[in-house]
N, C-alpha and C positions, 0 to 999 in steps of 0.2 A: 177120085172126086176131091176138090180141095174145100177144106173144113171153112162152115160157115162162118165170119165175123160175129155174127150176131141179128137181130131183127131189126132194122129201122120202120119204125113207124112212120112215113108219108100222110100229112093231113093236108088238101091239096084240093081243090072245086074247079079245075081247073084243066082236062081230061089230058090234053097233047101235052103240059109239062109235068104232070105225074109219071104220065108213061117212059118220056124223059129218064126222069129223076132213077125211076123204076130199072130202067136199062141199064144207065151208067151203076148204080149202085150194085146192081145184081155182079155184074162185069167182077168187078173190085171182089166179089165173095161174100155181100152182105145181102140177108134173108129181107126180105120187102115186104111190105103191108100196108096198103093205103087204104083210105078214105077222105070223102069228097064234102063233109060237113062236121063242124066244129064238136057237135054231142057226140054224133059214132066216133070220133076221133077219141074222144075224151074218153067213152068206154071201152073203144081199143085198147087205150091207153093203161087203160087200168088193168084189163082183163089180159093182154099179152105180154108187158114188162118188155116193152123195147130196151134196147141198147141205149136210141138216142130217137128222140122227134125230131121231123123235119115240119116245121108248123107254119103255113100263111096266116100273113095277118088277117087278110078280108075274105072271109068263110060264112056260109049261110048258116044259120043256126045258131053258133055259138061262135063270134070271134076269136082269134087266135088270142088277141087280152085276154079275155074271161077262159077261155080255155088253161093258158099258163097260171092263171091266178088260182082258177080252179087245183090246179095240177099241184101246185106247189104249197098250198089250202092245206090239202091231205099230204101235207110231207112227201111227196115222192118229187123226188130228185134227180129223174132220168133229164141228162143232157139235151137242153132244147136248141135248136138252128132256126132261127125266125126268117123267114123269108118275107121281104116286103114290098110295095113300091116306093118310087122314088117322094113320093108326096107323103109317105106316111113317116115322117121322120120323131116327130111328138110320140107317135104308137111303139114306134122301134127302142126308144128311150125309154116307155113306159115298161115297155115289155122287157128289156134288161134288168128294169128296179125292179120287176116281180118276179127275176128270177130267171130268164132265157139265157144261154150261153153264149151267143154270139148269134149275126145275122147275116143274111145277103141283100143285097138290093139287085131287084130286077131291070134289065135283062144281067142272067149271070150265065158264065159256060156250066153246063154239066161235071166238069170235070174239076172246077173249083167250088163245086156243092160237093163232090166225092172227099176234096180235098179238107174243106172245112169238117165233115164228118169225123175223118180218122185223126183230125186233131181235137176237137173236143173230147173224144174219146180216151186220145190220150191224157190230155188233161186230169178226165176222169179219174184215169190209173191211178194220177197222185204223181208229182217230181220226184225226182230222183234225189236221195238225202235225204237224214229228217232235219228238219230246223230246231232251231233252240225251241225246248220246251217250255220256257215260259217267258215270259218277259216282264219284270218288275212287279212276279208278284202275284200277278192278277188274270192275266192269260196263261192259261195254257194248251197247249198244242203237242194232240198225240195223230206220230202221222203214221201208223201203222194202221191203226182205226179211223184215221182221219177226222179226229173231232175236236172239237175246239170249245173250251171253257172259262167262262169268265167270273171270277171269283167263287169260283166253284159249281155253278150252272150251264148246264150247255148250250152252246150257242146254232142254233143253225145255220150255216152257210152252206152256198152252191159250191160245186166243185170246183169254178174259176174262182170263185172269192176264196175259196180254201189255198186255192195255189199259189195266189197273186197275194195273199199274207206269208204264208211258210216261204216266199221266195224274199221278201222284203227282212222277213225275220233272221231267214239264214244268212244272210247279207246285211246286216243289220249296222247302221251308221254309214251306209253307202249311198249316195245317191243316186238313182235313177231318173231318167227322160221320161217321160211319154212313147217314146218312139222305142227306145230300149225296152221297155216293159211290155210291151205290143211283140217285141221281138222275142225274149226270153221266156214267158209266161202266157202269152196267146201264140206264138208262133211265126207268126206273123212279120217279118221283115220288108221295111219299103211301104208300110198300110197309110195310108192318110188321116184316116178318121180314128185321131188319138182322142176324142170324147169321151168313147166306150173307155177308156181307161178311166177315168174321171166318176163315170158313173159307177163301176164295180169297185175303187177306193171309196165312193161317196157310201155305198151300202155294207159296206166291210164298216163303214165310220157307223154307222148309224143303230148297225146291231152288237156292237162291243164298246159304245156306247164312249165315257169319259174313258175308258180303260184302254180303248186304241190306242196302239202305239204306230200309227203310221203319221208323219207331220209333210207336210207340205213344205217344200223349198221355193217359194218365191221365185216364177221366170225359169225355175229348172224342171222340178217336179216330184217326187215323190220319193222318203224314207223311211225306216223303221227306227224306232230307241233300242238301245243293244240291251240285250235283256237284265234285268237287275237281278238282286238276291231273293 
């Protein structure tokens, strides 16, 4: 019997593509558990410690917003996959700023929800190297514990904004694309939608405050300051 991946939690109102979701996922070696409304979701949630949620935006009970807000409220940090429609693009933005790891838009294959899964996942894990420990002073960055402190307070970040700093960090005075960053730190090669970059630099800026060292390149895109003394 080959060892399970781990639980995915499916929060899904939506019966024929849970069942879906449910199959492909199983297939791959990952343990399954859904639910069909945002609250049971949310007490799943809590009560069985998925690996990673796979969460719709538009859910009876509880939206997949307030659900993630909820989720992320009480500090728990399990990797979110927002699935959405094509009209919810405002919700999908939102729901990145409160902390979702990445999304799909509907219709998606199956097989590119499997695919998104075991990269989040890995993201999770943490990159490979540690980056420089501090930078000028005022960050610093322990990636064996994966935590990140600002002037001596800890900061919370999601696992992609943990990643998507330590890579800028250890690369530090280099500049990156949008399109590079999507490739090297989400995975992602050939993606279109380089906003989501924009949005997890925005909130990486927001929670490390004047102390961020990631500056913007005018027309190119995004670096770090190489760390000082």
């Amino acid at each position: 019997m080959t060892e399970s991946r781990g639980l995915v939690l499916i929060v899904e109102d939506e019966r024929h593509i849970s069942d879906v979701q449910r199959l492909y996922l199983t297939r791959e070696g990952f343990g399954v558990h859904v639910e069909a409304d945002g609250v049971a979701g949310l007490a799943a949630a809590r009560r069985l410690h998925p690996v990673a949620i796979v969460l719709d935006i538009g859910l009876p009970g509880m939206d997949g917003i307030a659900f993630c807000r909820a989720l992320r409220d009480a500090g728990d940090w399990t990797p979110i996959l927002l699935v959405t429609a094509r009209s919810e693009e405002a919700d999908r933005i939102l729901g990145l700023e409160l902390g979702a790891d990445d999304y799909l838009t509907k219709p998606f294959s199956p097989r590119e929800l499997v695919a998104r899964v075991k990269t989040v996942l890995r993201r999770a894990a943490g990159p490979p190297g540690p980056p420089p420990g501090s930078t000028g002073g005022r960050i610093s960055v322990d990636p064996v514990s994966r935590t990140v402190r600002r002037d001596g307070e800890p900061v919370e970040l999601t696992a992609t904004e943990f990643n998507l700093l330590c890579h800028l960090l250890r690369h530090a005075g280099q500049v990156f694309t949008r399109e590079q960053l999507l490739a090297q730190v989400w995975g992602y090669a050939g993606y279109r939608d380089t906003r989501m970059v924009d949005v997890f630099v925005s909130q990486v800026r927001a929670k490390l405050g004047d102390a961020s060292p990631i500056r913007t390149v005018r027309g190119v895109g995004y670096s770090a300051t190489a760390p000082g003394p």
